[in-house]
C-alpha positions as CSV (number, residue, x, y, z in Angstrom):
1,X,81.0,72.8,85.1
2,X,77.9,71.0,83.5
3,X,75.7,71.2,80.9
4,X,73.1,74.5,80.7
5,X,70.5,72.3,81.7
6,X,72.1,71.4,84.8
7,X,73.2,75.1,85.5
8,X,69.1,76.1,84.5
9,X,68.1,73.3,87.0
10,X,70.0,74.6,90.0
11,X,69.0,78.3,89.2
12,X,66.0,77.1,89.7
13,X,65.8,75.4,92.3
14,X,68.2,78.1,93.9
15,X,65.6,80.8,93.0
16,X,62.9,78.5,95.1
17,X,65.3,77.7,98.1
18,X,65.9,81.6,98.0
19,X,61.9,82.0,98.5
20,X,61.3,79.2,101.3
21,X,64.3,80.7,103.5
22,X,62.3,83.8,102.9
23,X,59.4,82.8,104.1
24,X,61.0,81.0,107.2
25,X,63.7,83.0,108.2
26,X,62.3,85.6,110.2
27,X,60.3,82.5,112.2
28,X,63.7,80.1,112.7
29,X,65.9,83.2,112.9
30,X,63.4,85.2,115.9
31,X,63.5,81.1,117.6
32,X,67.0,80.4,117.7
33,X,68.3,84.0,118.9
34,X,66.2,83.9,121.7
35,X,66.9,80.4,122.3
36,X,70.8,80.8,122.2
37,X,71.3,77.5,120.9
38,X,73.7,77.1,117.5
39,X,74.3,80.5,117.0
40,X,77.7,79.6,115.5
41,X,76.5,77.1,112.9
42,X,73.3,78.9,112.5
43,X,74.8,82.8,111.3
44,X,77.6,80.5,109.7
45,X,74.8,79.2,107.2
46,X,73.5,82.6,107.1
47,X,77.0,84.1,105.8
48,X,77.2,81.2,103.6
49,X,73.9,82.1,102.1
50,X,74.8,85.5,101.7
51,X,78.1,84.4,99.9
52,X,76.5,82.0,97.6
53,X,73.4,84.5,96.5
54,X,76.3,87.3,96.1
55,X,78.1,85.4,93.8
56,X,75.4,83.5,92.1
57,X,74.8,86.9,91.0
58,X,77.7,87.7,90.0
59,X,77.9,84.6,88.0
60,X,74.8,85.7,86.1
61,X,75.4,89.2,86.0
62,X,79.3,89.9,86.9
63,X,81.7,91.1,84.3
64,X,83.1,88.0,82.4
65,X,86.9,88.8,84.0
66,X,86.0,88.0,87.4
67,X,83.8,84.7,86.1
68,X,86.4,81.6,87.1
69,X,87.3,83.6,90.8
70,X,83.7,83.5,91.5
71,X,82.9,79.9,90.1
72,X,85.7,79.0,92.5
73,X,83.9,80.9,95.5
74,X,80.8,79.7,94.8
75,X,81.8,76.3,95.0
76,X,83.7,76.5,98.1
77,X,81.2,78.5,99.8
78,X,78.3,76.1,98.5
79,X,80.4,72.9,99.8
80,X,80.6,74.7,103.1
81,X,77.4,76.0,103.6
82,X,76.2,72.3,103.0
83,X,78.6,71.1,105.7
84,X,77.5,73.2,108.3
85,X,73.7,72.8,107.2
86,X,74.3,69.2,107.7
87,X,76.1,69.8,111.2
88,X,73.4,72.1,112.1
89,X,70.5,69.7,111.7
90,X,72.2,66.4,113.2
91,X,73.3,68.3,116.5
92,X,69.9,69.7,116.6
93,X,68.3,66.0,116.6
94,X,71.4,64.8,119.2
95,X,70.0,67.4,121.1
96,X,66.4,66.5,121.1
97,X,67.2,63.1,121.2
98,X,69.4,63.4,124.7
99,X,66.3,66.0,126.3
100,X,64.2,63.4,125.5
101,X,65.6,60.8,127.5
């Protein structure tokens, strides 16, 4: 799975992307609701979120027998969430690109 460095790394940098949705998510949340646009991809990444702090937890704190399901579901769910984050922003520039014109 990596080394613990690695594993510290993207805690970290988990724990900080955990704080910046924070911050923005009530903002970008409030805007696209009202907005009706990529509701879909937009509560998909917000599930996906959900899944991936859940089990990161779990991977921390969760009982030891559970360990490999949740390493399993947090990469699946991490793989995801990155697809949809990806499809999320580029059909929000296709948008704004073809409104433009």
């Amino acid at each position: 799975m990596g080394s613990h460095n690695i594993l510290a790394i993207h805690g970290v940098a988990a724990m900080l992307a955990t704080l910046a949705l924070g911050s923005v998510l009530p903002f970008h949340l409030k805007a696209g609701y009202k907005s009706r646009r990529q509701w879909i991809s937009g509560f998909g990444q917000l599930g996906f979120v959900l899944i991936l702090l859940t089990s990161g937890a779990l991977l921390y704190y969760g009982p030891e027998g559970i360990r490999e399901g949740v390493i399993d579901v947090h990469w699946i769910a991490g793989l995801v969430f990155f697809a949809i984050f990806l499809w999320h922003s580029i059909f929000n520039i296709r948008i704004k690109i073809s409104l433009d014109k």
